[in-house]
BABA-563360 format. One line per field, with one value per residue (C-alpha): residue number from 0; y, x, z negated. Coordinates in nm, 3 decimals, padded with zeros to 5 digits. Layout:
num	NUM	...
Y	Y	...
X	X	...
Z	Z	...
END
This chain:
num	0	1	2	3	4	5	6	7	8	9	10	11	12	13	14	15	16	17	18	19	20	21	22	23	24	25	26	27	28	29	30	31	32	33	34	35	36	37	38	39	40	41	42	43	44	45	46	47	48	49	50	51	52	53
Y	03.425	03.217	03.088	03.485	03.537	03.198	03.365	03.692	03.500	03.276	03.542	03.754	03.439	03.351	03.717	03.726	03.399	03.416	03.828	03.615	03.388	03.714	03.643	03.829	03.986	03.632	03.468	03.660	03.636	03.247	03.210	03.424	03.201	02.898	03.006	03.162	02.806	02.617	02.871	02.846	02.474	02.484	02.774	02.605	02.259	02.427	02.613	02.277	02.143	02.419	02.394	02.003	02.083	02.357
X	15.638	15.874	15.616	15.586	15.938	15.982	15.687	15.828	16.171	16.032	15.800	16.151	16.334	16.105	16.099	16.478	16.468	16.207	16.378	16.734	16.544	16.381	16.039	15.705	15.507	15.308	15.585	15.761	15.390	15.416	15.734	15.677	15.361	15.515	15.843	15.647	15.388	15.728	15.928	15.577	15.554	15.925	15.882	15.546	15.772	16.055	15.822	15.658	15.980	16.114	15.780	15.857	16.237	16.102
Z	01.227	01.414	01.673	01.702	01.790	01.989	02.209	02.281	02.310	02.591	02.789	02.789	02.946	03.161	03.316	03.373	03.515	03.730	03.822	03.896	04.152	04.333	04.271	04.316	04.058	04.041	04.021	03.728	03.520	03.588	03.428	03.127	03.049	03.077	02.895	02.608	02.595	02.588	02.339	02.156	02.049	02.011	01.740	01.593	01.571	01.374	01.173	01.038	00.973	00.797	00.583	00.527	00.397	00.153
END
């Protein structure tokens, strides 16, 4: 569930970043895939740990 949110989380960021820097259409797809990939493993790493410590 967190890798879930951490995806959504990430495509949003990436689409306000990549709207801030006045890109193209292309350009704003780009970031949200790369945001949500990163925001992705970062959600699927705290999810494992949080599975470890319970």
């Amino acid at each position: 569930m967190i890798v879930l949110a951490a995806l959504a989380l990430g495509a949003l960021a990436g689409f306000t970043h990549a709207r801030r820097r006045n890109g193209n259409t292309l350009d704003k797809l780009q970031y949200m895939a790369v945001y949500a990939m990163i925001f992705a493993v970062i959600g699927l790493f705290a999810t494992i740990a949080l599975e470890k410590m319970l």
